[in-house]
Residue, then its C-alpha position, 0 to 999 in steps of 0.5 A: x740090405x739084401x733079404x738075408x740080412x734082414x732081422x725079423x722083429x716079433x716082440x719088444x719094438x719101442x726101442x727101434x722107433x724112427x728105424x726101418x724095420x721088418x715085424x711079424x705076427x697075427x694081422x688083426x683089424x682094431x677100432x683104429x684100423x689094421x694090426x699086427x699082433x706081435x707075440x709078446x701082444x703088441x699091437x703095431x698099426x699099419x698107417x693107412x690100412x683100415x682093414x685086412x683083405x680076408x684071405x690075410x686076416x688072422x694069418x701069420x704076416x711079415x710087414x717092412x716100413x719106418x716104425x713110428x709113434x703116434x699120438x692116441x686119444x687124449x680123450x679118457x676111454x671110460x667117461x663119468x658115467x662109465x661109458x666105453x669108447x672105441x679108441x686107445x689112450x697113449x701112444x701107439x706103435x705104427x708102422x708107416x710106408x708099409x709093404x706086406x705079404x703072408x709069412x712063410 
């Protein structure tokens, strides 16, 4: 597939899960490691990526890989006694095999 074909995805991903895929939003860093904010606010982790380098993070960014699902926490964020915890519950979006750069 040559640059030219390639369909940029900023919203609305679940239905390409298992697909190789071009998304773009905000690089953000999360409690679990790296993100890209899509513009309808999903959040689509980058497998491997604890954090984003300074001079990308909170910038426009284009990432290219296989979108997977990954299991969350089984764990409840909120505990009996109404404690938080870092993490997510459910599934989350995760983008693996990633390349990256900033967006044009």
């Amino acid at each position: 597939m040559s640059d030219l074909d390639t369909t940029i995805i900023d919203a609305d991903p679940w239905k390409l899960i298992g697909q190789q895929v071009t998304i773009a939003g905000t690089a953000r860093d999360a409690a679990e490691g790296a993100i890209v904010l899509l513009s309808d606010r999903t959040p689509v982790y980058v497998k491997g990526l604890f954090s984003w380098d300074d001079a990308l993070d909170r910038k426009r960014v284009v990432v290219t890989g296989t979108l997977r699902l990954s299991g969350g926490s089984n764990e409840p964020l909120v505990n009996a006694n109404g404690e938080h915890s870092h993490g997510s519950e459910g599934d989350l979006l995760m983008i693996v095999d990633a390349s990256w750069k900033e967006a044009d």
